[in-house]
PQR file with spaces between the fields and no chain letter, atoms N, CA, C, O and H, PARSE charges and radii, in Angstrom:
ATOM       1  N    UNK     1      23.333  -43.225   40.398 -0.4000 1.5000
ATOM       2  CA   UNK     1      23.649  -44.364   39.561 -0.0000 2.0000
ATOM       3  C    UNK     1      22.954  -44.194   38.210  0.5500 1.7000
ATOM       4  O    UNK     1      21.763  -43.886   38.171 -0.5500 1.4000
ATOM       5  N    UNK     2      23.635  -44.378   37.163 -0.4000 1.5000
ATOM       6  CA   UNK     2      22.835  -44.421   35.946 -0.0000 2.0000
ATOM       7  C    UNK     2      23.381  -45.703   34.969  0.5500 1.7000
ATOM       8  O    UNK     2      24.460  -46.296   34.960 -0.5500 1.4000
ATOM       9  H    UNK     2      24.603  -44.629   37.194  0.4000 1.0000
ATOM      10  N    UNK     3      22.173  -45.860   34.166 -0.4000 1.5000
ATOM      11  CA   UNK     3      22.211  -46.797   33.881 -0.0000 2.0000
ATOM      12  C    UNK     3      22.348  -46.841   32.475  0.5500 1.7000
ATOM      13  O    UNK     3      21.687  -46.091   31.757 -0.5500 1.4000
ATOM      14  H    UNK     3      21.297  -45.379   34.173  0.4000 1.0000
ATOM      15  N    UNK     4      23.352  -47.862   31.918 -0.4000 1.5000
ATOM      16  CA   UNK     4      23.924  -47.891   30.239 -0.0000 2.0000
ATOM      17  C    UNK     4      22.255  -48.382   29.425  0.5500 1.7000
ATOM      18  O    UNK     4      21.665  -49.443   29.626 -0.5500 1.4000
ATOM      19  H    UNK     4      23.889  -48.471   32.502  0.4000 1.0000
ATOM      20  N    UNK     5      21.791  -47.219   28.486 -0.4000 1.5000
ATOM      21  CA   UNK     5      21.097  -47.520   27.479 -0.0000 2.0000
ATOM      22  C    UNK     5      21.292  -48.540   26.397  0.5500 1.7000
ATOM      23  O    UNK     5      22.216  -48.219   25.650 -0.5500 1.4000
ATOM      24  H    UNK     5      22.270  -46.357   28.323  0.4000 1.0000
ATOM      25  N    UNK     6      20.834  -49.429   26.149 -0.4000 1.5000
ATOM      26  CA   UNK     6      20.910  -50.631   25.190 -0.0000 2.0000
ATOM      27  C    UNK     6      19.983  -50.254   24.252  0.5500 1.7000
ATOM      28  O    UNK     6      18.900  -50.125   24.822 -0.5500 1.4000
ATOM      29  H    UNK     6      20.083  -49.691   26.756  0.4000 1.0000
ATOM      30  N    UNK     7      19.902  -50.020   23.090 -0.4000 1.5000
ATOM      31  CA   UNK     7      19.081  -50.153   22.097 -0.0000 2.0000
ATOM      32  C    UNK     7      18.679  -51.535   21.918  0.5500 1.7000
ATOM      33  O    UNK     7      19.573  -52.381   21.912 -0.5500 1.4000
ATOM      34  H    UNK     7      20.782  -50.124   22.627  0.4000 1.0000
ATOM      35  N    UNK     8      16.819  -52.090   21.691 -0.4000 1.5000
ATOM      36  CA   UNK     8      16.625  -52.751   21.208 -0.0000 2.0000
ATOM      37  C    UNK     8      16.506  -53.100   20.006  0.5500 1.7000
ATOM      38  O    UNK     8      16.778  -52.266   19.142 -0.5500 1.4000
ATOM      39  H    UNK     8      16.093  -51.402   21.696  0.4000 1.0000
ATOM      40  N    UNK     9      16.128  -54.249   19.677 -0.4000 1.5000
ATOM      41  CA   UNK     9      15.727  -54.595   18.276 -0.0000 2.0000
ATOM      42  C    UNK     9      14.674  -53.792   17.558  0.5500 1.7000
ATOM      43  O    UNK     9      13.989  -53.031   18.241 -0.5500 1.4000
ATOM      44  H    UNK     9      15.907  -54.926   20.379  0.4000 1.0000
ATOM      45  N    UNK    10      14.546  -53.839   16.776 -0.4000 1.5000
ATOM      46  CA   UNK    10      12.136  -52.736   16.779 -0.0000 2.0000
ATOM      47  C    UNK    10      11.694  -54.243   16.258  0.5500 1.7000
ATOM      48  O    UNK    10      10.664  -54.125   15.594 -0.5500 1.4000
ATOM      49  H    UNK    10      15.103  -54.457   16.221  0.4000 1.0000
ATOM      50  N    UNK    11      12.206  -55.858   16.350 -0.4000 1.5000
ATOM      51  CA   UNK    11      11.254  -56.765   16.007 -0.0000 2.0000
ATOM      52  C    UNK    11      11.172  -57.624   17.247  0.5500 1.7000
ATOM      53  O    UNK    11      10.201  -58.373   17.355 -0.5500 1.4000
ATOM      54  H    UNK    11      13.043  -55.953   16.889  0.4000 1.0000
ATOM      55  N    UNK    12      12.246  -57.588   18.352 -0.4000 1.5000
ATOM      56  CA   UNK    12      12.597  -58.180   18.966 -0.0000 2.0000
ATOM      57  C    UNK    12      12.811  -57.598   20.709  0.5500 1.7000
ATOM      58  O    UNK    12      12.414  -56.524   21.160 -0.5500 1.4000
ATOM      59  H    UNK    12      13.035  -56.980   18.264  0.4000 1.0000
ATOM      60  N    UNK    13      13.518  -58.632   21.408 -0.4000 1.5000
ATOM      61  CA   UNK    13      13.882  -57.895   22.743 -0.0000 2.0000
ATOM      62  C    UNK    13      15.517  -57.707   22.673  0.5500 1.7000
ATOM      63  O    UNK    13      16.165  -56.876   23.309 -0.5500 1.4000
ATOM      64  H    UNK    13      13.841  -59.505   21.041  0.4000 1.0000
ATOM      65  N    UNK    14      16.062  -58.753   21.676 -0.4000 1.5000
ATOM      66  CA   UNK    14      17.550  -58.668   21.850 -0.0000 2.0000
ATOM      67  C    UNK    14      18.283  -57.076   21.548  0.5500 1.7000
ATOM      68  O    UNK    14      17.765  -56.114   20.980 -0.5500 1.4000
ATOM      69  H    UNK    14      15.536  -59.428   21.159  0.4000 1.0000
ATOM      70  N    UNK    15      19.436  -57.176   22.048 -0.4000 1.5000
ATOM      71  CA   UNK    15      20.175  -55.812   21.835 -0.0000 2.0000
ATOM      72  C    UNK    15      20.395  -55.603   20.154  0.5500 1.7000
ATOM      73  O    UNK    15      20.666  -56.589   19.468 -0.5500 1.4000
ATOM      74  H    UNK    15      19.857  -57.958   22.509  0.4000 1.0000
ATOM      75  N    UNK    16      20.307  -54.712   19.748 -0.4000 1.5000
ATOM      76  CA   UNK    16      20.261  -53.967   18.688 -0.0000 2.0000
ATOM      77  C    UNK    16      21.977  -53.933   18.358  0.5500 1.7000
ATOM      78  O    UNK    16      22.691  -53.457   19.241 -0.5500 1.4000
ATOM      79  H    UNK    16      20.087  -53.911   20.305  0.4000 1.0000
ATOM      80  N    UNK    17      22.502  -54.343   17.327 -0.4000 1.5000
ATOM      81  CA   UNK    17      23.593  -54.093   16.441 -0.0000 2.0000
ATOM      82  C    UNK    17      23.784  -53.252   15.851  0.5500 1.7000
ATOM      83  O    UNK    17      24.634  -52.427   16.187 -0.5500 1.4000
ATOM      84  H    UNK    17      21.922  -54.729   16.610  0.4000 1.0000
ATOM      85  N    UNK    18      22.841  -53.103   14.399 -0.4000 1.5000
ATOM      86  CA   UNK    18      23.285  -52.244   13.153 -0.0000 2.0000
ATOM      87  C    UNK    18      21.603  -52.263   12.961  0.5500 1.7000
ATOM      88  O    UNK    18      20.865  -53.191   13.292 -0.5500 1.4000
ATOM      89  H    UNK    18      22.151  -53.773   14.126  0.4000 1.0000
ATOM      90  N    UNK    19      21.141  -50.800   12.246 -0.4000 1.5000
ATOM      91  CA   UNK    19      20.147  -50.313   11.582 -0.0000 2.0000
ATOM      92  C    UNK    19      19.111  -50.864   12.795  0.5500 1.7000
ATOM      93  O    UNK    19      18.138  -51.366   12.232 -0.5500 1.4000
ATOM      94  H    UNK    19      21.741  -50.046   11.977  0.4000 1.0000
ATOM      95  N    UNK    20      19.022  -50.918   13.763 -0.4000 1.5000
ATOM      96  CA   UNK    20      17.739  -51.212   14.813 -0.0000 2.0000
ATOM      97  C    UNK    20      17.657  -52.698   14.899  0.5500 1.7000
ATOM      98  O    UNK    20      17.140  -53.232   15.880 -0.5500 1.4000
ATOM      99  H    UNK    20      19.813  -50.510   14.220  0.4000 1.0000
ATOM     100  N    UNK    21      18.182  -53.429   13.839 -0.4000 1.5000
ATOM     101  CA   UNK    21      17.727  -54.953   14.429 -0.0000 2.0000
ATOM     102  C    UNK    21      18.758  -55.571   15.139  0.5500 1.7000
ATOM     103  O    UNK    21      19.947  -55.441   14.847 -0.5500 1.4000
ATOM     104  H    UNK    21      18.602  -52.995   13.042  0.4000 1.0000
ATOM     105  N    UNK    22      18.418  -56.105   15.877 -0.4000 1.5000
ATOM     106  CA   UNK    22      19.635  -57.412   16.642 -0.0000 2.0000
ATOM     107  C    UNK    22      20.429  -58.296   15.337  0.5500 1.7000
ATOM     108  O    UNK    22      20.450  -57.861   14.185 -0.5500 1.4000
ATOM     109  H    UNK    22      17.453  -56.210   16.115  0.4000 1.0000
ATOM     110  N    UNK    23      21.041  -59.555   15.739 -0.4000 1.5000
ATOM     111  CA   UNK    23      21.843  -59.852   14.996 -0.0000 2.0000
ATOM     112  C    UNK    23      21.364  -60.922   14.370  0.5500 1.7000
ATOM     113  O    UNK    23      22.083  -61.588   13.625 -0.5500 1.4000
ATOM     114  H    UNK    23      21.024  -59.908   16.674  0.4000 1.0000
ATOM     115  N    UNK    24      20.005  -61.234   14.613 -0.4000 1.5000
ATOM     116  CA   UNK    24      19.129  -62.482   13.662 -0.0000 2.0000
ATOM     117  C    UNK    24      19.052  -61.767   12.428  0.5500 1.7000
ATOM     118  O    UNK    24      19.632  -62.018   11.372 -0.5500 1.4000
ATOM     119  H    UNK    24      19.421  -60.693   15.218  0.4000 1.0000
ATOM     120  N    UNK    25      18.073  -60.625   12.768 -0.4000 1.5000
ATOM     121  CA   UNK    25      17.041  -60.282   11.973 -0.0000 2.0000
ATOM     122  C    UNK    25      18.148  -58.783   11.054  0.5500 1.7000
ATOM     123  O    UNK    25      17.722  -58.170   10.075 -0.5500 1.4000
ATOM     124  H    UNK    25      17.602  -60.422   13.626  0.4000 1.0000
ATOM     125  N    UNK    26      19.231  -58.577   11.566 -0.4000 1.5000
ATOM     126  CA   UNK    26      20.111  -57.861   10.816 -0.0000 2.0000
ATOM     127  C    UNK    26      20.389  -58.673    9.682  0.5500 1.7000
ATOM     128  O    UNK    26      20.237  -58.313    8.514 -0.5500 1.4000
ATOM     129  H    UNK    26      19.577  -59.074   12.361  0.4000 1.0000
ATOM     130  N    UNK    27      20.920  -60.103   10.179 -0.4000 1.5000
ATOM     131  CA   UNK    27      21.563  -60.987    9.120 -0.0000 2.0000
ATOM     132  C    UNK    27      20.241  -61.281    8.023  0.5500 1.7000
ATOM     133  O    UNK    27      20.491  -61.166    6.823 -0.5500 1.4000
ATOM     134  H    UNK    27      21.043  -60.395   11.127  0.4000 1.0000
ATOM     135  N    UNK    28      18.603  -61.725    8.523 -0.4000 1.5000
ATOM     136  CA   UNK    28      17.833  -61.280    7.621 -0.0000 2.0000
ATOM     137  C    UNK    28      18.112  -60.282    6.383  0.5500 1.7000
ATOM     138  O    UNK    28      18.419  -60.454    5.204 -0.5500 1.4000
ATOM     139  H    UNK    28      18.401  -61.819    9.498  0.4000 1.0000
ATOM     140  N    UNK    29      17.868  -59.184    7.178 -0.4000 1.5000
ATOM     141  CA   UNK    29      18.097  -57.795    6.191 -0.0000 2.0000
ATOM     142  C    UNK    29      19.381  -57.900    4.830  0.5500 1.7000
ATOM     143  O    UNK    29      19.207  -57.731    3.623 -0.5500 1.4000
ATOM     144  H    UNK    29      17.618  -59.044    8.136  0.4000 1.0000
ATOM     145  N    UNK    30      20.854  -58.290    5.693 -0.4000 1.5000
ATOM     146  CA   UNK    30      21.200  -59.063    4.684 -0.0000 2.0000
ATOM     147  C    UNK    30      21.496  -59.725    3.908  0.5500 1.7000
ATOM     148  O    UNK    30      22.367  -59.436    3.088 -0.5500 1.4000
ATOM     149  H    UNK    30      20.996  -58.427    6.673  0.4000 1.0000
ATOM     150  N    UNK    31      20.665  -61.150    3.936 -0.4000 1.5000
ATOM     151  CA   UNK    31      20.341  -61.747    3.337 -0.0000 2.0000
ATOM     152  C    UNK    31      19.552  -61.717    1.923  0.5500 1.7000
ATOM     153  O    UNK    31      19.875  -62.191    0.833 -0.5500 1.4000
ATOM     154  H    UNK    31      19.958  -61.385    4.602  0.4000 1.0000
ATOM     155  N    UNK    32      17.968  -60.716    2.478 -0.4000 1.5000
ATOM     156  CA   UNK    32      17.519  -59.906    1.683 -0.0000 2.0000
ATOM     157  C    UNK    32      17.958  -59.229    0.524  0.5500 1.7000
ATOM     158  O    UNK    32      17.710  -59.341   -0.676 -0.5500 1.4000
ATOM     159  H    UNK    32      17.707  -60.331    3.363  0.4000 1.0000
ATOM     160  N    UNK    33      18.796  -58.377    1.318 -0.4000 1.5000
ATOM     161  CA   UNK    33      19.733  -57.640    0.020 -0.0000 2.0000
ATOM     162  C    UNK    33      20.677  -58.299   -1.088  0.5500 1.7000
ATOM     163  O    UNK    33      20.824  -57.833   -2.218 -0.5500 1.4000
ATOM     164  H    UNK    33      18.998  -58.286    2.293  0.4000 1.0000
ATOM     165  N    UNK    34      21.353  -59.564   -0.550 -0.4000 1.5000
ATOM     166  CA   UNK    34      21.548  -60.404   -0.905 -0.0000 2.0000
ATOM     167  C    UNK    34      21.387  -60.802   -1.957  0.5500 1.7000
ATOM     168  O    UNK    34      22.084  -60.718   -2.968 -0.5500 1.4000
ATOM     169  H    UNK    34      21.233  -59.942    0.368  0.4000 1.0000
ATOM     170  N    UNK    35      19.978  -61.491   -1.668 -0.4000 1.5000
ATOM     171  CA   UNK    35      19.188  -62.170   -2.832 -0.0000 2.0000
ATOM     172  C    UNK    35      18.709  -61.521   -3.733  0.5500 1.7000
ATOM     173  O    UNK    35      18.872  -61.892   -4.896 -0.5500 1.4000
ATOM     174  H    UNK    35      19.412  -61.559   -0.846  0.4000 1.0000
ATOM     175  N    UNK    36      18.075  -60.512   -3.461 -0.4000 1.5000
ATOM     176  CA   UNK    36      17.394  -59.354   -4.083 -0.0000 2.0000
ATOM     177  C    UNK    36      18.737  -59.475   -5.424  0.5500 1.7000
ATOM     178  O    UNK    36      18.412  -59.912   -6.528 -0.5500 1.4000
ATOM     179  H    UNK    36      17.943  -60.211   -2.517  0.4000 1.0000
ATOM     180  N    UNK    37      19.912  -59.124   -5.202 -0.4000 1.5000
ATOM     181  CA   UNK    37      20.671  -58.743   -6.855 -0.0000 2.0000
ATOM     182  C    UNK    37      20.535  -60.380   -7.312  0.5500 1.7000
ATOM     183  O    UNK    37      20.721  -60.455   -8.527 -0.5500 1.4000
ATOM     184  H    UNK    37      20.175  -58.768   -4.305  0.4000 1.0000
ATOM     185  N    UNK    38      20.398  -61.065   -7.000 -0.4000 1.5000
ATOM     186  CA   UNK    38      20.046  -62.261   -7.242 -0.0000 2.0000
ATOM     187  C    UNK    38      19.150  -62.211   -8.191  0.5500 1.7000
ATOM     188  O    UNK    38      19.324  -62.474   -9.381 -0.5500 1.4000
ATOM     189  H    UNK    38      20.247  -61.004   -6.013  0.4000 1.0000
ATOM     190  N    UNK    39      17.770  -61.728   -7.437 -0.4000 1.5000
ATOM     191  CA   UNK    39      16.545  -62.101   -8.263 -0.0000 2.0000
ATOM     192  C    UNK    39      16.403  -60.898   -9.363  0.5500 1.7000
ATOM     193  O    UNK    39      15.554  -61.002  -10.248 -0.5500 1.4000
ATOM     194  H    UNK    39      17.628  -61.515   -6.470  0.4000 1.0000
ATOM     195  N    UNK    40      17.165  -59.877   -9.292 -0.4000 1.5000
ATOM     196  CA   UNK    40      17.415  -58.954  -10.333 -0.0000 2.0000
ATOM     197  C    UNK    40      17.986  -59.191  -11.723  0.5500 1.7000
ATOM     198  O    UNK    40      17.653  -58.598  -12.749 -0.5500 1.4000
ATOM     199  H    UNK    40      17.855  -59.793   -8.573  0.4000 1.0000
ATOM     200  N    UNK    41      18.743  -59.987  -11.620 -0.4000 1.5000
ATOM     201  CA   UNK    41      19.826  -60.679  -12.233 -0.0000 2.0000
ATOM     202  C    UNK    41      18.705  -61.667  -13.276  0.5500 1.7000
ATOM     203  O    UNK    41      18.622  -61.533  -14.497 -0.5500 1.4000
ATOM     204  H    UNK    41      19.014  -60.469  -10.787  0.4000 1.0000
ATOM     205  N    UNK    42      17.814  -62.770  -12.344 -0.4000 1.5000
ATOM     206  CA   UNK    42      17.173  -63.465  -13.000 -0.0000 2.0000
ATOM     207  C    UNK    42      16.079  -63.263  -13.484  0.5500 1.7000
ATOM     208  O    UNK    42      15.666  -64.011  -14.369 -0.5500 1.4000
ATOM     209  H    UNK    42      17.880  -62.879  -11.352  0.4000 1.0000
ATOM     210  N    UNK    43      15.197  -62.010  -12.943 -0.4000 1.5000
ATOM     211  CA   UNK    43      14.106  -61.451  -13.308 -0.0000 2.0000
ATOM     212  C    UNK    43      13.755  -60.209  -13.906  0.5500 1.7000
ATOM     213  O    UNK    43      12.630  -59.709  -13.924 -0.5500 1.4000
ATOM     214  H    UNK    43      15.533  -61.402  -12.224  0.4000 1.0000
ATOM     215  N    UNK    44      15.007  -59.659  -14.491 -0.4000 1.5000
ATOM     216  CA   UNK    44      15.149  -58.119  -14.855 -0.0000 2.0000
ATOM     217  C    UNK    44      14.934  -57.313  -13.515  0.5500 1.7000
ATOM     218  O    UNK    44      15.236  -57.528  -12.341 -0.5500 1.4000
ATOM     219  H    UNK    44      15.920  -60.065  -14.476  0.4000 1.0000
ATOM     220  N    UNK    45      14.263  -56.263  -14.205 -0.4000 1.5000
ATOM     221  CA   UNK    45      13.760  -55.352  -13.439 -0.0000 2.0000
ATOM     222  C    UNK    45      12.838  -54.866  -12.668  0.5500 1.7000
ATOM     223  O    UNK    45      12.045  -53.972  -12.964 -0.5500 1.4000
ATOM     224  H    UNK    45      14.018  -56.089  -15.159  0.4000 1.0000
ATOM     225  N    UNK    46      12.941  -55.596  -11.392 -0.4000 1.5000
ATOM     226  CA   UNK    46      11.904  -56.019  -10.296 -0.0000 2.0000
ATOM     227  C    UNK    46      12.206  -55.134   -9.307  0.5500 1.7000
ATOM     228  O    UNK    46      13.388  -54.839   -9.135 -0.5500 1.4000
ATOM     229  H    UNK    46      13.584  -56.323  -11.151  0.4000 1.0000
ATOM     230  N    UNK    47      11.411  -54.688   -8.670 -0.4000 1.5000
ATOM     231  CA   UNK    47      11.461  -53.478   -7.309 -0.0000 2.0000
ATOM     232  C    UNK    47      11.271  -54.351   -6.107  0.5500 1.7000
ATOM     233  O    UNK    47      10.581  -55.356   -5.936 -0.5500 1.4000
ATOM     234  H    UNK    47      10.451  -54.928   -8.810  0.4000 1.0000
ATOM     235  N    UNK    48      12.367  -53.445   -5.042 -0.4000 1.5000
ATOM     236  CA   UNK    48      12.477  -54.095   -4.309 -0.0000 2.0000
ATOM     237  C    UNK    48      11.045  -54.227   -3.331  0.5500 1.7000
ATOM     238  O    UNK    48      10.926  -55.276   -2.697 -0.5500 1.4000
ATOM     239  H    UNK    48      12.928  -52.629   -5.181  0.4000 1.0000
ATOM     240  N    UNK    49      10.181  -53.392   -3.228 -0.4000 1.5000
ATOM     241  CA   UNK    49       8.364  -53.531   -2.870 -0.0000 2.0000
ATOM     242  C    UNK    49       8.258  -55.259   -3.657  0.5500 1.7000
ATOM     243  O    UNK    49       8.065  -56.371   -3.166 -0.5500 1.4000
ATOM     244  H    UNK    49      10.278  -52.540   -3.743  0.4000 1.0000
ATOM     245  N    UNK    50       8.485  -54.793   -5.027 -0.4000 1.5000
ATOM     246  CA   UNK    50       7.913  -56.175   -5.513 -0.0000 2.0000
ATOM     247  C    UNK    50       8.491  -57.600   -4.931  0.5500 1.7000
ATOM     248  O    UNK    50       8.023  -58.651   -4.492 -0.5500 1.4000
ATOM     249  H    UNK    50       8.641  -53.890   -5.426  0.4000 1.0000
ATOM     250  N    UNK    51       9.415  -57.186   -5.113 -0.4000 1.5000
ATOM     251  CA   UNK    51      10.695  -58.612   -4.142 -0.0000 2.0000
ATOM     252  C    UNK    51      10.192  -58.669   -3.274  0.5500 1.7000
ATOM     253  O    UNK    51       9.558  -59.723   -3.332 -0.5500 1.4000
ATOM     254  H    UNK    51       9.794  -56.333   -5.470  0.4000 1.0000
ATOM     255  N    UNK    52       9.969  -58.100   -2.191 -0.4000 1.5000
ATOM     256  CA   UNK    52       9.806  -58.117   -0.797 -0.0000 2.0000
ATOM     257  C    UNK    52       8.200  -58.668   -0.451  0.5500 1.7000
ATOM     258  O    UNK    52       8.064  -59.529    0.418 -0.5500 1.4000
ATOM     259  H    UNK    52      10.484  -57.244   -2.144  0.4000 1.0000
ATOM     260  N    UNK    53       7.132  -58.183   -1.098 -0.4000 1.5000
ATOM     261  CA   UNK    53       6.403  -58.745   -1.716 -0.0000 2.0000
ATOM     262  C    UNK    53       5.980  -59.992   -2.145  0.5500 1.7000
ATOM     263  O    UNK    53       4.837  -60.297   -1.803 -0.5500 1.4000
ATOM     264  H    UNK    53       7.242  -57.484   -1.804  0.4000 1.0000
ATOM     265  N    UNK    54       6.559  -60.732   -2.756 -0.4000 1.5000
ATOM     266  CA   UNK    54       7.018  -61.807   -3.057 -0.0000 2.0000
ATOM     267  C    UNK    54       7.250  -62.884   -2.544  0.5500 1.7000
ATOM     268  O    UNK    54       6.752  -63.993   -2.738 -0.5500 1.4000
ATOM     269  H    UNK    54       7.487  -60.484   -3.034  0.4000 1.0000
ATOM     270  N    UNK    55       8.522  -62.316   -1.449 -0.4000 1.5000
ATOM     271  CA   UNK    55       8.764  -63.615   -0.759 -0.0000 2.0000
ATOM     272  C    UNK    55       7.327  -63.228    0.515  0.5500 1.7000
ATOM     273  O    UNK    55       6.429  -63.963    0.925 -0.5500 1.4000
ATOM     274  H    UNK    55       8.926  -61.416   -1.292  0.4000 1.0000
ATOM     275  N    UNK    56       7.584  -62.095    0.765 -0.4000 1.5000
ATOM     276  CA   UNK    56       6.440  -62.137    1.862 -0.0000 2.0000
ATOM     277  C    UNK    56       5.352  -63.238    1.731  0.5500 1.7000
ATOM     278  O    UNK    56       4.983  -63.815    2.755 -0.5500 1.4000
ATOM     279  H    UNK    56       8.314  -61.498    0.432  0.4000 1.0000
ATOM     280  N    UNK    57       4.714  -63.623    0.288 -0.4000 1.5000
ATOM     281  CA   UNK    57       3.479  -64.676    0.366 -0.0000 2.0000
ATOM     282  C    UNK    57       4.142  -65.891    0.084  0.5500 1.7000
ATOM     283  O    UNK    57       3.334  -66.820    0.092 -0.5500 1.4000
ATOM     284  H    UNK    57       5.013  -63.155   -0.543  0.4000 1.0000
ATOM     285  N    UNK    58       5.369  -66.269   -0.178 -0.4000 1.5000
ATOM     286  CA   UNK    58       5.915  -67.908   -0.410 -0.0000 2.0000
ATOM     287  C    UNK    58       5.586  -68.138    0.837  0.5500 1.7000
ATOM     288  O    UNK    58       5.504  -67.248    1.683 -0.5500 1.4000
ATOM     289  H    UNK    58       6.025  -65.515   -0.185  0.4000 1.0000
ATOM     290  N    UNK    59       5.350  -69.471    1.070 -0.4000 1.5000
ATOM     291  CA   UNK    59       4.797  -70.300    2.301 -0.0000 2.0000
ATOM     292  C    UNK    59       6.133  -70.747    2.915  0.5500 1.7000
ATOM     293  O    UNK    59       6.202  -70.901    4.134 -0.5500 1.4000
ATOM     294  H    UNK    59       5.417  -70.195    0.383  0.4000 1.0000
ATOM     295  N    UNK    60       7.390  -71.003    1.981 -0.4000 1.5000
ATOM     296  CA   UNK    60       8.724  -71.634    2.834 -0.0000 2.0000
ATOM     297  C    UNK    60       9.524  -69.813    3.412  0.5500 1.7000
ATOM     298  O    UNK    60      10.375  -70.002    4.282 -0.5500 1.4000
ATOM     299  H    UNK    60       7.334  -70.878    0.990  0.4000 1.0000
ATOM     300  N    UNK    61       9.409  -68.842    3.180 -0.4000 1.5000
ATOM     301  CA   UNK    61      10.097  -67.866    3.397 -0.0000 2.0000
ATOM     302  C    UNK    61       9.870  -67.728    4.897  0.5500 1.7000
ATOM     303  O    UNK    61       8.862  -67.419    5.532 -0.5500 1.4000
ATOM     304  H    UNK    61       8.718  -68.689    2.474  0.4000 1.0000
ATOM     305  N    UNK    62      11.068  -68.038    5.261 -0.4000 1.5000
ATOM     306  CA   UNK    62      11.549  -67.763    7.078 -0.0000 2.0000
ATOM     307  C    UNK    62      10.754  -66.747    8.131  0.5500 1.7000
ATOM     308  O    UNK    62      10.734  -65.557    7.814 -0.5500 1.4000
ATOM     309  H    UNK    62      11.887  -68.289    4.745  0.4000 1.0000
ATOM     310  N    UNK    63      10.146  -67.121    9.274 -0.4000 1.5000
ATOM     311  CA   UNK    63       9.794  -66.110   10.368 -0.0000 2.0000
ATOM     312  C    UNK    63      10.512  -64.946   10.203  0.5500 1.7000
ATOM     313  O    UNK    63       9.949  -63.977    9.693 -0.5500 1.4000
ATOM     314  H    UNK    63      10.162  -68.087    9.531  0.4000 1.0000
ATOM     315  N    UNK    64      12.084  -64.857   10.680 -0.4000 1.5000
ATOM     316  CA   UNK    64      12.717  -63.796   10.569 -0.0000 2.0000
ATOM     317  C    UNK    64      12.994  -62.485    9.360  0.5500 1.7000
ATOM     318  O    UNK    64      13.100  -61.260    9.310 -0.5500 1.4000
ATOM     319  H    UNK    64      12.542  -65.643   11.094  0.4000 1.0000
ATOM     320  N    UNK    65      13.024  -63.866    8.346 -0.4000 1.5000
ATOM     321  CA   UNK    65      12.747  -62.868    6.993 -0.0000 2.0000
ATOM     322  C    UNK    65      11.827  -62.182    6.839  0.5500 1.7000
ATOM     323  O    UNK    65      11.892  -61.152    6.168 -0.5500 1.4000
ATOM     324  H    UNK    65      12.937  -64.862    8.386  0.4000 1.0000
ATOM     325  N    UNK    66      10.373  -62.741    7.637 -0.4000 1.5000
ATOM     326  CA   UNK    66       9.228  -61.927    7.005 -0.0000 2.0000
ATOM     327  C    UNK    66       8.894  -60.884    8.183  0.5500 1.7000
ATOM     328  O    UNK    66       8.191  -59.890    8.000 -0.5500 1.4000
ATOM     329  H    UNK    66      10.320  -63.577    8.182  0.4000 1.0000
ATOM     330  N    UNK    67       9.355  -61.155    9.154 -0.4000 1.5000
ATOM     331  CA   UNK    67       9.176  -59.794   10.273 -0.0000 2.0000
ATOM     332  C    UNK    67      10.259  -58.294    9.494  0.5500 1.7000
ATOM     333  O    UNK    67      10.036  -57.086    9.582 -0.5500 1.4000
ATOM     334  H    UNK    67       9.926  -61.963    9.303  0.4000 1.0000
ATOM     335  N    UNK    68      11.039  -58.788    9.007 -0.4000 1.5000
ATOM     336  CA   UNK    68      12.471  -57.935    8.441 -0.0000 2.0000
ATOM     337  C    UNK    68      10.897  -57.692    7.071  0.5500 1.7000
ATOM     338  O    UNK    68      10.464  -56.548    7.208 -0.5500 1.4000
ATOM     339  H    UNK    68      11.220  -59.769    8.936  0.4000 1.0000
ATOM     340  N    UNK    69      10.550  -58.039    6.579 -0.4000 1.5000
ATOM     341  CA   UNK    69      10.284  -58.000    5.252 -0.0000 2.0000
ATOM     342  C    UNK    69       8.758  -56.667    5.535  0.5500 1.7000
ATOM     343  O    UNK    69       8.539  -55.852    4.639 -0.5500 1.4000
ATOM     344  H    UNK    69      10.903  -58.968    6.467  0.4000 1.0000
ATOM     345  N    UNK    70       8.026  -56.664    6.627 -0.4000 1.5000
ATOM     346  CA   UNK    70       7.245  -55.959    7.186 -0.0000 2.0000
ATOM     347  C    UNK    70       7.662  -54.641    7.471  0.5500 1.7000
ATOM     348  O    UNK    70       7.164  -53.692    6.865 -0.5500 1.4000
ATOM     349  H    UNK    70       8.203  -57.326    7.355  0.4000 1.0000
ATOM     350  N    UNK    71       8.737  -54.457    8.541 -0.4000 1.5000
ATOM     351  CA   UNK    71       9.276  -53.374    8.337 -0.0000 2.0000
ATOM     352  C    UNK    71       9.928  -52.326    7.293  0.5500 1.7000
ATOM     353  O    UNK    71      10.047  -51.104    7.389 -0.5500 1.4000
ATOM     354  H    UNK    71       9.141  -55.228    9.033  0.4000 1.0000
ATOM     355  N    UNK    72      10.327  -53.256    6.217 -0.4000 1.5000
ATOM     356  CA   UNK    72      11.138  -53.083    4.997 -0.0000 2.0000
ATOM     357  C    UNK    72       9.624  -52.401    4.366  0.5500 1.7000
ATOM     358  O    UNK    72       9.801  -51.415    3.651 -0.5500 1.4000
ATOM     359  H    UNK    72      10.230  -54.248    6.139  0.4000 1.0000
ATOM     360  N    UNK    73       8.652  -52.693    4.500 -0.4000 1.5000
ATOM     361  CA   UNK    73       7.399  -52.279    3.010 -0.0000 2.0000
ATOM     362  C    UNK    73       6.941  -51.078    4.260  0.5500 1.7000
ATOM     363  O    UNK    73       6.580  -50.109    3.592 -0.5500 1.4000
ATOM     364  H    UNK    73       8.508  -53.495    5.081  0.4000 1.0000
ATOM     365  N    UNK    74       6.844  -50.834    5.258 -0.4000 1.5000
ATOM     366  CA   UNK    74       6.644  -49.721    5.786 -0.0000 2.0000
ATOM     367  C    UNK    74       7.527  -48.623    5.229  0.5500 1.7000
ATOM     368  O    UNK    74       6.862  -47.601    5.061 -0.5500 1.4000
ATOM     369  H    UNK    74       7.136  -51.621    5.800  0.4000 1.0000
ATOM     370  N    UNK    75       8.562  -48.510    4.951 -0.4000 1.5000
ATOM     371  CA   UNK    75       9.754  -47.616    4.677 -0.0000 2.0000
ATOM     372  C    UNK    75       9.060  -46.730    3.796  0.5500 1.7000
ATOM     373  O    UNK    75       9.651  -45.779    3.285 -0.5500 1.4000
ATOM     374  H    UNK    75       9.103  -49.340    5.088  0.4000 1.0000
């Protein structure tokens, strides 16, 4: 008997979708990306370290965003 491999999340236990995260913390990611041409747009020329950065210390920026936002500054 063998058994079907499921990829997990790398933040989570749920099954893995796209790029390693499940489907919270995927939609995080893009969200992220998202905003990011957003804040490009309004802030010139900001790196995405710096963005990420950023929201990482706002006090309202989401659980999920900031576990996504941890992995993202490891890269």
């Amino acid at each position: 008997m063998t058994t079907k491999f499921e990829p997990k999340c790398i933040l989570c236990v749920r099954k893995a979708i796209q790029e390693k995260y499940c489907e919270y913390h995927y939609e995080a990611l893009e969200s992220l990306r998202a905003h990011y041409e957003i804040w490009k747009s309004r802030y010139g020329d900001i790196s995405w370290d710096d963005y990420l950065n950023r929201l990482q210390k706002m006090k309202n920026t989401g659980k999920w965003i900031k576990e996504v936002i941890e992995i993202e500054l490891k890269k």
